[in-house]
C-alpha positions in Angstrom: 0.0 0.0 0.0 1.4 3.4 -0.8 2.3 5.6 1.9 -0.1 8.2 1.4 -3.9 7.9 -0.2 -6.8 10.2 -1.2 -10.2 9.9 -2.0 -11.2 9.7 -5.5 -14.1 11.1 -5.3 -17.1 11.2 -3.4 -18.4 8.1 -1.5 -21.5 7.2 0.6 -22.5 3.8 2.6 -25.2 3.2 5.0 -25.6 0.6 7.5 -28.6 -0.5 9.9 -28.4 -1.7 13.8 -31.5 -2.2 16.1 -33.2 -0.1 13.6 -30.6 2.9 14.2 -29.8 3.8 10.9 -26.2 5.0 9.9 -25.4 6.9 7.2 -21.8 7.1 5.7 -20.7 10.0 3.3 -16.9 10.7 2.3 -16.0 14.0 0.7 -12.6 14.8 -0.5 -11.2 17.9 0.3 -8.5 20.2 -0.1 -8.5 22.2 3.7 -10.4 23.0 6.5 -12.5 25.6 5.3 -13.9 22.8 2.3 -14.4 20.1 5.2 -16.8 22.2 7.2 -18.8 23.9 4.2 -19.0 19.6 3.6 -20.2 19.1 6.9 -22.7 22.1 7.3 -23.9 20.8 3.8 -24.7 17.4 5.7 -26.5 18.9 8.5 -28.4 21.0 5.7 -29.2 17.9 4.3 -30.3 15.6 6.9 -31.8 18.4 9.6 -34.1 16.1 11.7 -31.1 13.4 12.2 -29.9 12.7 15.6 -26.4 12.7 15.0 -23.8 13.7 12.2 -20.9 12.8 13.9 -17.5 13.3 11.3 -13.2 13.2 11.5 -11.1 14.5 9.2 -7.1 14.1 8.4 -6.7 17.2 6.4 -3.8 17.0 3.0 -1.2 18.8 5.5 -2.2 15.6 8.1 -4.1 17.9 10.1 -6.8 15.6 11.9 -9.7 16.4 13.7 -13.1 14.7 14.6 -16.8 14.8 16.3 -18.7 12.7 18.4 -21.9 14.8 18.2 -23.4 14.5 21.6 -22.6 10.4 21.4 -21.2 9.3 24.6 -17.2 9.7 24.1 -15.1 8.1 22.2 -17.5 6.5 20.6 -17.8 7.7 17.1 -15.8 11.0 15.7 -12.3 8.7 17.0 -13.7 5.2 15.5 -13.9 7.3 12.0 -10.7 8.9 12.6 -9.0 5.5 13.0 -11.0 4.1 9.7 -9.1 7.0 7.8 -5.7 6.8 9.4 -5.9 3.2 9.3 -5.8 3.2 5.5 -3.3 6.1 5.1 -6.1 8.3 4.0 -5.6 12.3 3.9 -7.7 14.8 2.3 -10.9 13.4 3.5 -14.2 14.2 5.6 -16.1 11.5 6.7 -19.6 12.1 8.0 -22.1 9.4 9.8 -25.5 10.8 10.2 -27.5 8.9 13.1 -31.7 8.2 12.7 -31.9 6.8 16.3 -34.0 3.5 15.7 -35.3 3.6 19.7 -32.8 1.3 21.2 -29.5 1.8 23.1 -26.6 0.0 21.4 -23.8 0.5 24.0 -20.6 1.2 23.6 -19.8 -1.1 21.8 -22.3 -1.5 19.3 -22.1 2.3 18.3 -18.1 2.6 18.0 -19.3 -0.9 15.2 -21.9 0.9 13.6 -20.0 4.1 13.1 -16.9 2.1 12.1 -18.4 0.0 9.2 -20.7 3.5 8.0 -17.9 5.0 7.4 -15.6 2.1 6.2 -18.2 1.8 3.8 -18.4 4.9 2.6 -14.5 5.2 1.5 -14.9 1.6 0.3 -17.2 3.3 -1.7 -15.4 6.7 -2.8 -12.1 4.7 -3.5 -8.8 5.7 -3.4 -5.8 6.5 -5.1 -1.9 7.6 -4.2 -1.3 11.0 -3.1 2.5 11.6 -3.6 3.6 14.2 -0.5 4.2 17.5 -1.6 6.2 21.0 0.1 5.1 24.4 -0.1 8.2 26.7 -1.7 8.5 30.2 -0.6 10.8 31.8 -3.3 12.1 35.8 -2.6 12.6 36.4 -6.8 14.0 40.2 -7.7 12.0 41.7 -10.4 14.4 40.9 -13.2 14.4 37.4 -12.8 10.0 36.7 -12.4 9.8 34.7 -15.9 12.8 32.8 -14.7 11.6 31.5 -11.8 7.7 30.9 -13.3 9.5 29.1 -16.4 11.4 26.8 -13.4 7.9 25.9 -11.3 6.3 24.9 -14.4 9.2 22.9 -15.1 9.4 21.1 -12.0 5.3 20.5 -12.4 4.8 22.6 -9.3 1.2 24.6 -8.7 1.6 28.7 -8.0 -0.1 28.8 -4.5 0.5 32.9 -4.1 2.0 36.0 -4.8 3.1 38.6 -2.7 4.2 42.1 -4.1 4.3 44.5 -1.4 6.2 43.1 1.7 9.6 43.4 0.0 10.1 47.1 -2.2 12.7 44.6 -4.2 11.1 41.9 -4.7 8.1 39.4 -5.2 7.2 36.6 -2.7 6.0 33.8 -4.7 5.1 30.2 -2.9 4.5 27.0 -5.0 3.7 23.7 -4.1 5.7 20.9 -5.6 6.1 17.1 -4.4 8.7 16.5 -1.7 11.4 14.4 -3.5 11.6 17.4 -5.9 11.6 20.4 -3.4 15.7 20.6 -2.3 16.4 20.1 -6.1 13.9 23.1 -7.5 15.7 25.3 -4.8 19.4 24.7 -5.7 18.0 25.5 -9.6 16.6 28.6 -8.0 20.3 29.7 -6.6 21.6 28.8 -9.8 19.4 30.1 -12.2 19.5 33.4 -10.6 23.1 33.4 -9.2 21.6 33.6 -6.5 19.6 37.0 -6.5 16.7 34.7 -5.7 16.3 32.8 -2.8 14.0 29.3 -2.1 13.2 28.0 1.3 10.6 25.1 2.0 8.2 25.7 4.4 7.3 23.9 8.2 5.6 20.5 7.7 2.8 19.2 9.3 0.6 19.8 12.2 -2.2 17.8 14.1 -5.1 18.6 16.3 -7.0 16.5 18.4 -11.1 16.3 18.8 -13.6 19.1 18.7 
């Protein structure tokens, strides 16, 4: 299995327990601000539901999750450990709850909110999701086409641009994969002679429940 995975698209699954009825939905997503537009979009959907419990492990491995008023532990961590446990990032998973009038325990809740949302990325599939390094590059005026031509060339994606913090000089950051990152800044010292500078920003962060 590949290190790192992501959704391939959306995926849903439900799943039925003492008439409790468990509904799985899997959303990729690119950050935070996506993954709770998702989940208000859930709550929109399904507003008499009991429950929408939901985890995410965001593309930076950022992870959060939910229980939703569900005794603890018992579901947001369960669907955190369904994503983790397949090297899933990038991902919101969801379980809506339609309380069926019985008490599961426990034990039958962290079940039924472990196969919903196994289900539902079963469902959404997955595929590899190469790590990648945000660049931030100080470029003089002068050398702007340079350092563009260079991004492109290394396949990276132009996050942002920053024209006022430095009278000199543009701020640009790109994203490119990890194995590529040291190798796009050495080109960026030597294209340049060095006039332009790359460093590669912080890596990853977590965050525990709600």
């Amino acid at each position: 299995m590949p290190d790192r995975l992501k959704p391939s698209g959306y995926g849903t699954g439900e799943y039925e327990e003492k008439r409790s009825r468990f509904i799985g939905e899997l959303f990729p997503v690119a950050g935070e601000e996506e993954a709770k537009e998702r989940l208000a979009a859930v709550r929109k959907k399904y507003p008499d539901a009991r429950h929408h419990c939901w985890a995410w492990v965001l593309p930076d491995g950022a992870y959060r999750w939910s229980d939703d008023g569900e005794p603890g532990g018992t579901a947001g961590a369960p669907m955190l450990e369904v994503l983790r446990g397949a090297s899933v990032s990038g991902a919101l998973c969801v379980v809506t709850r339609y309380f069926g009038g019985t008490l599961l325990g426990s034990g039958g809740l962290v079940r039924a909110y472990s196969k919903a949302a196994a289900l539902a990325l079963a469902d959404a599939g997955t595929e590899p999701d190469p790590e990648k390094t945000a660049v931030a590059v100080t470029v003089p005026w002068e050398s702007m086409d340079r350092i563009h031509r260079l991004i492109r060339e290394y396949g990276g994606t132009l996050l942002d641009q920053d024209y006022e913090s430095d009278p000199n000089a543009a701020i640009l950051r790109a994203e490119l994969l990890a194995e590529d990152a040291a190798a796009f800044a050495a080109r960026v010292t030597d294209a340049t002679g060095g006039r332009a500078r790359a460093a590669l920003e912080a890596g990853h962060n977590a965050k525990k429940g709600e």
